[in-house]
N, CA, C, O and CB atoms as a CASP TS submission, in Angstrom:
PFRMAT TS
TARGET T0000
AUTHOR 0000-0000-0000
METHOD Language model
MODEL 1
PARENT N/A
ATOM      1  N   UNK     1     128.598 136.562  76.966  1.00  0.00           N
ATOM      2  CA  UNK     1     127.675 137.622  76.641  1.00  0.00           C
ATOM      3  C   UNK     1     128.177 138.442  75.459  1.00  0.00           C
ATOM      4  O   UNK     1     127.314 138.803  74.659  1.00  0.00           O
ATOM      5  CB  UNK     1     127.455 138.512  77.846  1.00  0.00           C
ATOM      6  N   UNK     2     129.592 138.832  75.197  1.00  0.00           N
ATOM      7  CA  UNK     2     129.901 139.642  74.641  1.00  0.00           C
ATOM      8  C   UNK     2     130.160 139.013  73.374  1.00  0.00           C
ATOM      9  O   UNK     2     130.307 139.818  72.454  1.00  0.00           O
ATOM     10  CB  UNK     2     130.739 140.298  75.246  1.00  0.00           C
ATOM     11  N   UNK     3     130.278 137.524  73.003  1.00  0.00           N
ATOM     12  CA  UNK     3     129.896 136.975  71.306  1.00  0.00           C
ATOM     13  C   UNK     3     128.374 136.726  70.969  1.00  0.00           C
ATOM     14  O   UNK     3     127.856 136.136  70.021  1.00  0.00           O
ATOM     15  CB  UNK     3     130.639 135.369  70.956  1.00  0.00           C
ATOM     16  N   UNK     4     127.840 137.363  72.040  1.00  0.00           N
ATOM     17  CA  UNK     4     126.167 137.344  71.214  1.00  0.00           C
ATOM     18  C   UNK     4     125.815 138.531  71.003  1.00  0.00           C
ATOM     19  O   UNK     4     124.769 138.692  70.374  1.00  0.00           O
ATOM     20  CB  UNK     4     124.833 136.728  72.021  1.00  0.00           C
ATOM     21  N   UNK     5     126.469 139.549  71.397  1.00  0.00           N
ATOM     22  CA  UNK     5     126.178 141.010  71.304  1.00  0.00           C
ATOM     23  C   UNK     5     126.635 141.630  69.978  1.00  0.00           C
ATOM     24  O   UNK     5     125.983 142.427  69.303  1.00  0.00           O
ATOM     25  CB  UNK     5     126.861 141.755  72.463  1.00  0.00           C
ATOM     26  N   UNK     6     127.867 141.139  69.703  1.00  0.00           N
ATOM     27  CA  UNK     6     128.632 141.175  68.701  1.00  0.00           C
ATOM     28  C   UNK     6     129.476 142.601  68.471  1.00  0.00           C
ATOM     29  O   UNK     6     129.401 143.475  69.334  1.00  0.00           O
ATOM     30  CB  UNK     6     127.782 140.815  67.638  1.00  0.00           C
ATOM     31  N   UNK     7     130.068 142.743  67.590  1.00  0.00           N
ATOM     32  CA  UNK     7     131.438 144.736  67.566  1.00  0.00           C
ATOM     33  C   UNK     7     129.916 145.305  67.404  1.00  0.00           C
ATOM     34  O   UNK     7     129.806 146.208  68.234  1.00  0.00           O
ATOM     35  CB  UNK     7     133.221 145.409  65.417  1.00  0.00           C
ATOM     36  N   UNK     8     128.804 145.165  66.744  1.00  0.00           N
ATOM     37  CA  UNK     8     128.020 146.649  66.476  1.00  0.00           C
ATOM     38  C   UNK     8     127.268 146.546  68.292  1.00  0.00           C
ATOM     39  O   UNK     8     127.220 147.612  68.906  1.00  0.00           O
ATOM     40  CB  UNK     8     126.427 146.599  64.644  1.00  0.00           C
ATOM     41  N   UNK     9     126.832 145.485  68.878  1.00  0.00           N
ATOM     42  CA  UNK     9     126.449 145.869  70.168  1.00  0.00           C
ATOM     43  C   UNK     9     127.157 145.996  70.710  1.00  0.00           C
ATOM     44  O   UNK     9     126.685 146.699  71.604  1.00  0.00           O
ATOM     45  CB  UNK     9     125.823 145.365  70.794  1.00  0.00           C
ATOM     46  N   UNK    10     128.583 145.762  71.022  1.00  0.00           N
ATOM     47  CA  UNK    10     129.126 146.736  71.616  1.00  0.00           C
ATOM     48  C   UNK    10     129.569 148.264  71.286  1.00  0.00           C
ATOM     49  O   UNK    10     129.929 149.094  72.120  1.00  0.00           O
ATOM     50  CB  UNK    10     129.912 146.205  71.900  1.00  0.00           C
ATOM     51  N   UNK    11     129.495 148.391  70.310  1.00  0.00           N
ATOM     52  CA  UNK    11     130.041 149.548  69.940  1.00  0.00           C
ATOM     53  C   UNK    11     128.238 150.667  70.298  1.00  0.00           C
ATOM     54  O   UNK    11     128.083 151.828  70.677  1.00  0.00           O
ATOM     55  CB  UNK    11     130.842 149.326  67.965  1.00  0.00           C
ATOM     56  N   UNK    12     127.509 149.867  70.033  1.00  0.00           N
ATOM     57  CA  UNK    12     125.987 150.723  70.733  1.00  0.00           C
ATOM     58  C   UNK    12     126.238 150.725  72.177  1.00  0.00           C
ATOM     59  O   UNK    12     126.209 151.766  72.834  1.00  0.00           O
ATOM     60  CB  UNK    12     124.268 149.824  70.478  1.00  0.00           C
ATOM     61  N   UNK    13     126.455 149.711  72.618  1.00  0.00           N
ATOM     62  CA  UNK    13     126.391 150.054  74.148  1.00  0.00           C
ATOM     63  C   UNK    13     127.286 151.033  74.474  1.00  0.00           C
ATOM     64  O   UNK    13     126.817 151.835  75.282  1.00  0.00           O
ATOM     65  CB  UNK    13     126.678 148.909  75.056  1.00  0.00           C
ATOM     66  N   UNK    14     128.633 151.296  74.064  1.00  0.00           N
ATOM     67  CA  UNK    14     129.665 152.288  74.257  1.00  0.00           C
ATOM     68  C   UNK    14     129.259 154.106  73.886  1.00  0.00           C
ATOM     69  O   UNK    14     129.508 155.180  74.434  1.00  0.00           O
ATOM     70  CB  UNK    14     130.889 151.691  73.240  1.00  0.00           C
ATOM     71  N   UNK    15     128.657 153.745  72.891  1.00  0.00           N
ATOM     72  CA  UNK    15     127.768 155.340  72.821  1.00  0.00           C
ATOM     73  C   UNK    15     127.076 155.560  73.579  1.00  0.00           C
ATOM     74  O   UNK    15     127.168 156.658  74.127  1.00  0.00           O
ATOM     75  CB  UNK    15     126.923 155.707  71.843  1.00  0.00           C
ATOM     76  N   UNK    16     125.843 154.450  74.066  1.00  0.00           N
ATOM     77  CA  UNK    16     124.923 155.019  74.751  1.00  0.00           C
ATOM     78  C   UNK    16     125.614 155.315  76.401  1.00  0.00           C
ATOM     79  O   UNK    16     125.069 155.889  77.344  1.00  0.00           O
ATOM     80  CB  UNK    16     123.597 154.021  74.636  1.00  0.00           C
ATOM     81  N   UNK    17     126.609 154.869  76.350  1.00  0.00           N
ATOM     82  CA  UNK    17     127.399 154.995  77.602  1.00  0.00           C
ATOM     83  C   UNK    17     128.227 157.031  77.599  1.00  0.00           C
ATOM     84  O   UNK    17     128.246 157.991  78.369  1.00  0.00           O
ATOM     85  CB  UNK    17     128.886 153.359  77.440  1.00  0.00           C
ATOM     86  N   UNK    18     128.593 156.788  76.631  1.00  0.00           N
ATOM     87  CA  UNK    18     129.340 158.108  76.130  1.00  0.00           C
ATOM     88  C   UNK    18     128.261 159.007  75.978  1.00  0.00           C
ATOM     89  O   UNK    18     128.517 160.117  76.445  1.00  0.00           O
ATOM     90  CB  UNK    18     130.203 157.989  74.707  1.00  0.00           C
ATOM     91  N   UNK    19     127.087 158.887  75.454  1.00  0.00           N
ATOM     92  CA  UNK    19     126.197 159.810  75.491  1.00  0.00           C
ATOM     93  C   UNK    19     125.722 160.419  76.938  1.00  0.00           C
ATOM     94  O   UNK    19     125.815 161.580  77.339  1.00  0.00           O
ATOM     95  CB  UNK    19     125.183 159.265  74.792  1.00  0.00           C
ATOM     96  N   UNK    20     125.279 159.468  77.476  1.00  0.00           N
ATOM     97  CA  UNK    20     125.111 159.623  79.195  1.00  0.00           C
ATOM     98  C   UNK    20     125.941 160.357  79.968  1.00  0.00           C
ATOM     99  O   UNK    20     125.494 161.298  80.624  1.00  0.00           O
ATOM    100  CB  UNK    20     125.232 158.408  79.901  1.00  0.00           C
ATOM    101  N   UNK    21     127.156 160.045  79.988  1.00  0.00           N
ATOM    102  CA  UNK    21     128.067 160.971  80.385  1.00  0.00           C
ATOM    103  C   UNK    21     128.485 162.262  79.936  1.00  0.00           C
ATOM    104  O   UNK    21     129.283 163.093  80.368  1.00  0.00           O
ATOM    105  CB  UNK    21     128.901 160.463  80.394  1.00  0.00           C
ATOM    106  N   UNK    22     127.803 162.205  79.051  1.00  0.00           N
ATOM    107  CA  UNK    22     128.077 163.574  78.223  1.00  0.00           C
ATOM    108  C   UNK    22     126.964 164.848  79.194  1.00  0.00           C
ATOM    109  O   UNK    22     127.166 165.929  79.746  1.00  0.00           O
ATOM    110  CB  UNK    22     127.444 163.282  76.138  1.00  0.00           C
ATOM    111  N   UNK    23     126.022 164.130  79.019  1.00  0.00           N
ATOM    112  CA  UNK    23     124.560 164.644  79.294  1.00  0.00           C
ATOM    113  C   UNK    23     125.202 165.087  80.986  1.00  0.00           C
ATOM    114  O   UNK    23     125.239 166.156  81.595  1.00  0.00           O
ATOM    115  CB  UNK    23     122.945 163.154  79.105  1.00  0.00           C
ATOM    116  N   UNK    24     125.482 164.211  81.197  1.00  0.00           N
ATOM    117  CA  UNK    24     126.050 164.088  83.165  1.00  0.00           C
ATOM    118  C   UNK    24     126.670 165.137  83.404  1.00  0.00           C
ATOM    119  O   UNK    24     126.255 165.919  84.260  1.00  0.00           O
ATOM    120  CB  UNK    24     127.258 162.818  83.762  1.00  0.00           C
ATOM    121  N   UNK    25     127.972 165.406  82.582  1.00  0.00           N
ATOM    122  CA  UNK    25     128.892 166.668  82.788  1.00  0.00           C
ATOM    123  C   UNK    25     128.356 168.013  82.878  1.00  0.00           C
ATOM    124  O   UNK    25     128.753 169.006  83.488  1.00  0.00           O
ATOM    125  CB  UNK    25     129.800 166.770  81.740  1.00  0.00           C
ATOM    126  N   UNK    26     126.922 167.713  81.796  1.00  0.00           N
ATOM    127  CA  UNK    26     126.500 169.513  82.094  1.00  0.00           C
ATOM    128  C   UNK    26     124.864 169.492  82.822  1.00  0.00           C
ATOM    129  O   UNK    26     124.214 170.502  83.095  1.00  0.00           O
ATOM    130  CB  UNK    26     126.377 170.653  80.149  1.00  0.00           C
ATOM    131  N   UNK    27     124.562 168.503  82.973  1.00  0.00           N
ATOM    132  CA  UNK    27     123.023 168.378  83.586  1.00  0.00           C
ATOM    133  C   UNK    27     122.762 166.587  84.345  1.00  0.00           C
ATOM    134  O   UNK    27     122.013 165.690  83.958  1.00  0.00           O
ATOM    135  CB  UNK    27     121.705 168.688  81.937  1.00  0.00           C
ATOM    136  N   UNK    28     123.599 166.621  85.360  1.00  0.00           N
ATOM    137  CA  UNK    28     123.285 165.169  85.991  1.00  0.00           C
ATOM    138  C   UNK    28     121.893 164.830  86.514  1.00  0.00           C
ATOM    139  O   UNK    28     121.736 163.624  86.704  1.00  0.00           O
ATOM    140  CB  UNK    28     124.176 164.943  87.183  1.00  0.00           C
ATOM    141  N   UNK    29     120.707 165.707  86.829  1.00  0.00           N
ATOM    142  CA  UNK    29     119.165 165.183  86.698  1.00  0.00           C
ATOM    143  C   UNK    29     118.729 164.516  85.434  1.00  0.00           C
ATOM    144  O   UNK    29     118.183 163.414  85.380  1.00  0.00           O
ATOM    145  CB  UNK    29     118.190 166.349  86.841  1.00  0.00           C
ATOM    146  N   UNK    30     119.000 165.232  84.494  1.00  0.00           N
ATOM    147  CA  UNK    30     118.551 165.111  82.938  1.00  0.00           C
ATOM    148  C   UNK    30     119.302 164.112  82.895  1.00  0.00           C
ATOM    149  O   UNK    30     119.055 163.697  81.763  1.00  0.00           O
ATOM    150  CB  UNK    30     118.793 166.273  81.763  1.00  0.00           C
ATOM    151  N   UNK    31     120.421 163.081  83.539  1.00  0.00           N
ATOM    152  CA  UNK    31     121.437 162.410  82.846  1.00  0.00           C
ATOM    153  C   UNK    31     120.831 161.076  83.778  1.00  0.00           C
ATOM    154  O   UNK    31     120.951 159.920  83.375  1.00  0.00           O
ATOM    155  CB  UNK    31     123.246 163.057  82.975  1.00  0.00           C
ATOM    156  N   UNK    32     120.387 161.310  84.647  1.00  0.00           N
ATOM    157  CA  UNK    32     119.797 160.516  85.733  1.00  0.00           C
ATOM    158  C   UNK    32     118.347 159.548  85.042  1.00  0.00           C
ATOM    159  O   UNK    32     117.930 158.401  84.884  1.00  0.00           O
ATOM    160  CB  UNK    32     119.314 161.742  87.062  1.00  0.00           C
ATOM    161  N   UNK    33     118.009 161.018  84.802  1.00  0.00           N
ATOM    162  CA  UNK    33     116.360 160.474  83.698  1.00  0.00           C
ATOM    163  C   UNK    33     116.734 159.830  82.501  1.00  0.00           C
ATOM    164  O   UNK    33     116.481 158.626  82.455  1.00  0.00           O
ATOM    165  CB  UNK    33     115.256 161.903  82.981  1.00  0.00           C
ATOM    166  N   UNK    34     117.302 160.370  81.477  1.00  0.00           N
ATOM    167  CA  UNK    34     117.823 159.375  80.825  1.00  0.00           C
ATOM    168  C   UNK    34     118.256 157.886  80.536  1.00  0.00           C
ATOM    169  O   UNK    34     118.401 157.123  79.581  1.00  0.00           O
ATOM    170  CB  UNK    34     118.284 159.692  80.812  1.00  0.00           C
ATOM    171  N   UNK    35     118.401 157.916  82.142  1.00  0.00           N
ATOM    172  CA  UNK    35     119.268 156.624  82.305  1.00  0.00           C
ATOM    173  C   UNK    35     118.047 155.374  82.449  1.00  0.00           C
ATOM    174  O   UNK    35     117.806 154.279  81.943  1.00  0.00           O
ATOM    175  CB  UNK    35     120.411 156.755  83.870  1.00  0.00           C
ATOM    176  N   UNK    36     117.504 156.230  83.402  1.00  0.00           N
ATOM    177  CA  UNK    36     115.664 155.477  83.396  1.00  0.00           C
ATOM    178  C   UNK    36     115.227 155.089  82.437  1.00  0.00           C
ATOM    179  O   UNK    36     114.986 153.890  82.293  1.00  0.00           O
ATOM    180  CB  UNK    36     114.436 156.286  83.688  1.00  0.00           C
ATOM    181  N   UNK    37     114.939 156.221  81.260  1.00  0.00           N
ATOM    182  CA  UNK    37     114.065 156.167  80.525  1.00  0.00           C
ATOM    183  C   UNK    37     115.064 154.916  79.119  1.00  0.00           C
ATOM    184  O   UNK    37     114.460 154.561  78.107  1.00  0.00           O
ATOM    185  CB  UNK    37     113.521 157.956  80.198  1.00  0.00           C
ATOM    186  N   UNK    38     116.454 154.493  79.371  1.00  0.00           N
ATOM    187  CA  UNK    38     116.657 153.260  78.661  1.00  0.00           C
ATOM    188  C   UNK    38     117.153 151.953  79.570  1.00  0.00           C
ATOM    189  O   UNK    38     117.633 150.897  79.159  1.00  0.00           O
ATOM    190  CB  UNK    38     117.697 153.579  77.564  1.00  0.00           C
ATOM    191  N   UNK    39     116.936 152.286  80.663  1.00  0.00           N
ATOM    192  CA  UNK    39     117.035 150.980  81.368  1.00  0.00           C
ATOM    193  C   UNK    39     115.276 150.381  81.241  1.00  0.00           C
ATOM    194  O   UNK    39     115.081 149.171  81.124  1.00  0.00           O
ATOM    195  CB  UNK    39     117.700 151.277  83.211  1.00  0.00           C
ATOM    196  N   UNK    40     114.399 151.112  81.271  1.00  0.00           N
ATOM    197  CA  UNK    40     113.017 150.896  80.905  1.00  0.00           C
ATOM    198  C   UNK    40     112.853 150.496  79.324  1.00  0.00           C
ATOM    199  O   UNK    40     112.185 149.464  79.262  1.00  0.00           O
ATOM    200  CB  UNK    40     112.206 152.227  81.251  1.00  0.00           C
ATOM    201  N   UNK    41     113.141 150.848  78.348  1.00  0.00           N
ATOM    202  CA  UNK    41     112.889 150.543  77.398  1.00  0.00           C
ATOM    203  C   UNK    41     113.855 149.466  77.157  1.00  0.00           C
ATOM    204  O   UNK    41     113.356 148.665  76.368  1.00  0.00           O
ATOM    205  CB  UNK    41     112.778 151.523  76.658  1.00  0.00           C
ATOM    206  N   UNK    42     114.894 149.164  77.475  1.00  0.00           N
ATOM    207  CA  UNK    42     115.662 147.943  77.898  1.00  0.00           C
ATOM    208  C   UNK    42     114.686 146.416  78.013  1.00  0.00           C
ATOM    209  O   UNK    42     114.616 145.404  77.317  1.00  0.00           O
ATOM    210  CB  UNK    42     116.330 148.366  79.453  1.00  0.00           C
ATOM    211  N   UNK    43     114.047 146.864  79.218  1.00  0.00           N
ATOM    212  CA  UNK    43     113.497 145.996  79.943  1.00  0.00           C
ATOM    213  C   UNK    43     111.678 145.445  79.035  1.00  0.00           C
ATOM    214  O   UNK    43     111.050 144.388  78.958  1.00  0.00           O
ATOM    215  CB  UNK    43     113.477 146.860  81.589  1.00  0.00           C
ATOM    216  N   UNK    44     111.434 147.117  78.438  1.00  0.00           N
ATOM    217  CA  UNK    44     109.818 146.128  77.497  1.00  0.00           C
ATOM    218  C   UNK    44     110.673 145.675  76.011  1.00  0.00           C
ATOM    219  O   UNK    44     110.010 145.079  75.163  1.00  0.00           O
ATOM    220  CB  UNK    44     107.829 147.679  76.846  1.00  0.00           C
ATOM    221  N   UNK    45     111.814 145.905  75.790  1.00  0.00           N
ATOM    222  CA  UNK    45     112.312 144.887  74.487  1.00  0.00           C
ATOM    223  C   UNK    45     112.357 143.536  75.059  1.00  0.00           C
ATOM    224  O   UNK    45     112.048 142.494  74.481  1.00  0.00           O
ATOM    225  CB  UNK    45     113.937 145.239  73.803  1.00  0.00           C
ATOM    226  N   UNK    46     112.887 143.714  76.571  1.00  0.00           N
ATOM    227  CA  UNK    46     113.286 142.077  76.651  1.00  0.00           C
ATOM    228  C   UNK    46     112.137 141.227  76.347  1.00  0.00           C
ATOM    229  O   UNK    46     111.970 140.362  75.487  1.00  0.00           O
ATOM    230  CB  UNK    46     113.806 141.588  78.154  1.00  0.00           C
ATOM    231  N   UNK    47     111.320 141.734  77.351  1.00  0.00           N
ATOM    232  CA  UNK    47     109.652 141.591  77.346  1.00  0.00           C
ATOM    233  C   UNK    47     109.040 141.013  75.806  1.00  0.00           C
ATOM    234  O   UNK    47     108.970 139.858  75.386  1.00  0.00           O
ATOM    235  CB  UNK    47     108.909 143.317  77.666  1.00  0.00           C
ATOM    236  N   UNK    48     108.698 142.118  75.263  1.00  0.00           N
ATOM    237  CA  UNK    48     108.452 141.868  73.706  1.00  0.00           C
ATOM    238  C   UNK    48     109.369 140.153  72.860  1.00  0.00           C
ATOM    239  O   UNK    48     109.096 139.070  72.342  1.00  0.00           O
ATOM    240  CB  UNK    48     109.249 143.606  72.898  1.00  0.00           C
ATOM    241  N   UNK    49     110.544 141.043  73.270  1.00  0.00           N
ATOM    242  CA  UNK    49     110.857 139.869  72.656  1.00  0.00           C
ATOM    243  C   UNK    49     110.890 138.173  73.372  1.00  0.00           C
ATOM    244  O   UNK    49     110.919 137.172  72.655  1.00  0.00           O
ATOM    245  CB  UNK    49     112.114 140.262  72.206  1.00  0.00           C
ATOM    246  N   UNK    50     110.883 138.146  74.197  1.00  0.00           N
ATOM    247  CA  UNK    50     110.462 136.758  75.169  1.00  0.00           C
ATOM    248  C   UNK    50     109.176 136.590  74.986  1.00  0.00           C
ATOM    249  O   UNK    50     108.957 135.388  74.837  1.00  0.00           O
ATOM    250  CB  UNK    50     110.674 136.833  76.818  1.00  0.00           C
ATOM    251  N   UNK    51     108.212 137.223  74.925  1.00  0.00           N
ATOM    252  CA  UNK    51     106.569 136.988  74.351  1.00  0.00           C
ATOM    253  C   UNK    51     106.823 136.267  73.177  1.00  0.00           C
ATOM    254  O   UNK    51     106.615 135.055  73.118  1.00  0.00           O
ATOM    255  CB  UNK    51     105.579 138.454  73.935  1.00  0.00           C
ATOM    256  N   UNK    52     107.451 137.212  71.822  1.00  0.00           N
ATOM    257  CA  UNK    52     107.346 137.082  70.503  1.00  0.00           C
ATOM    258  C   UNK    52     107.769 134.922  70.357  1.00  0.00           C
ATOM    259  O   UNK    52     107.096 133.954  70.005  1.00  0.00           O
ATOM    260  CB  UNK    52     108.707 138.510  69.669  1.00  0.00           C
ATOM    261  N   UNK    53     109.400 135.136  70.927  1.00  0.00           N
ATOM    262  CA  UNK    53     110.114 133.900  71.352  1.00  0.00           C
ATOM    263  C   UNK    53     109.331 132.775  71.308  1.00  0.00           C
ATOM    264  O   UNK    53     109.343 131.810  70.543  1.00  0.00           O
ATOM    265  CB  UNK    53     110.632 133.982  72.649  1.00  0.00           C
ATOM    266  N   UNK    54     108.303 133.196  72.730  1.00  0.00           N
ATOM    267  CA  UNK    54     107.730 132.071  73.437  1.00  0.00           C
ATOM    268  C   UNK    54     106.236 131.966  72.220  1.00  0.00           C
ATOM    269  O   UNK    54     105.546 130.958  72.370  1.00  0.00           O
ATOM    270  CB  UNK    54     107.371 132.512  75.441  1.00  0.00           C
ATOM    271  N   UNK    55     105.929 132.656  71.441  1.00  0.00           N
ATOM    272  CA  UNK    55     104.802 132.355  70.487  1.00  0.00           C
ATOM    273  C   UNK    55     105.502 131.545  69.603  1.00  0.00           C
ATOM    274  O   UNK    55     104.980 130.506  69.200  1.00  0.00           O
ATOM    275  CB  UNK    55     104.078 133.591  69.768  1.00  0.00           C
ATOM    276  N   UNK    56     106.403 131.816  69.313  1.00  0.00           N
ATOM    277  CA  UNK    56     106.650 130.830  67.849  1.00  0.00           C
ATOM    278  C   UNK    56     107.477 129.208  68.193  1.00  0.00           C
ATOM    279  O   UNK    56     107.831 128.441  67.298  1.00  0.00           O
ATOM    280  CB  UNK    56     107.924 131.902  66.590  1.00  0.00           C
ATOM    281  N   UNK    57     107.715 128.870  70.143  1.00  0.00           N
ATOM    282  CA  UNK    57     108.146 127.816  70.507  1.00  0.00           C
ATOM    283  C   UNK    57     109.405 127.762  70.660  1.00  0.00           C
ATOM    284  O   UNK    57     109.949 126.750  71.104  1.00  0.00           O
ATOM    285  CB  UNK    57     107.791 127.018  69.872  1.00  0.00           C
ATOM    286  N   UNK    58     110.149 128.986  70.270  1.00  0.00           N
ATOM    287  CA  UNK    58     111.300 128.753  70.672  1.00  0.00           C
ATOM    288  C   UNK    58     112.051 129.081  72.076  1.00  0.00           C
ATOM    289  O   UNK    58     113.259 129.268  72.218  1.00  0.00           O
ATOM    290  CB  UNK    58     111.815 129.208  69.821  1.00  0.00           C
ATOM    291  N   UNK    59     111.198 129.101  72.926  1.00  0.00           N
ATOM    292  CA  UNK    59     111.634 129.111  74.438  1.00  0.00           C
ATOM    293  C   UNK    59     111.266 127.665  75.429  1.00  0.00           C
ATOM    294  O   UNK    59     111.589 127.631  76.616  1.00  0.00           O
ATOM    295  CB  UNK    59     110.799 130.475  75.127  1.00  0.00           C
TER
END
């Protein structure tokens, strides 16, 4: 997983990790929602992009 992600996805995933916790230390509801609101947008990229994928045959 982690040679298809490559140093800049990991280094995104590590912020958005550091950001979260940041948020957590002084407001853990707000840090809670957050967490939603990119595990959701997570999930319609995958989406999008497995549609896009599967139009042009490469799935």
């Amino acid at each position: 997983m982690y040679d298809r992600l490559g140093v800049g996805g990991i280094a995104g995933i590590l912020l958005v990790l550091a950001g979260i916790a940041l948020v957590a230390w002084r407001a853990p509801i707000v840090a809670a929602g957050l967490a939603f609101v990119l595990a959701g947008l997570g999930l319609v990229v995958r989406a999008l992009v497995g549609n896009v994928m599967r139009q042009f045959g490469m799935v």
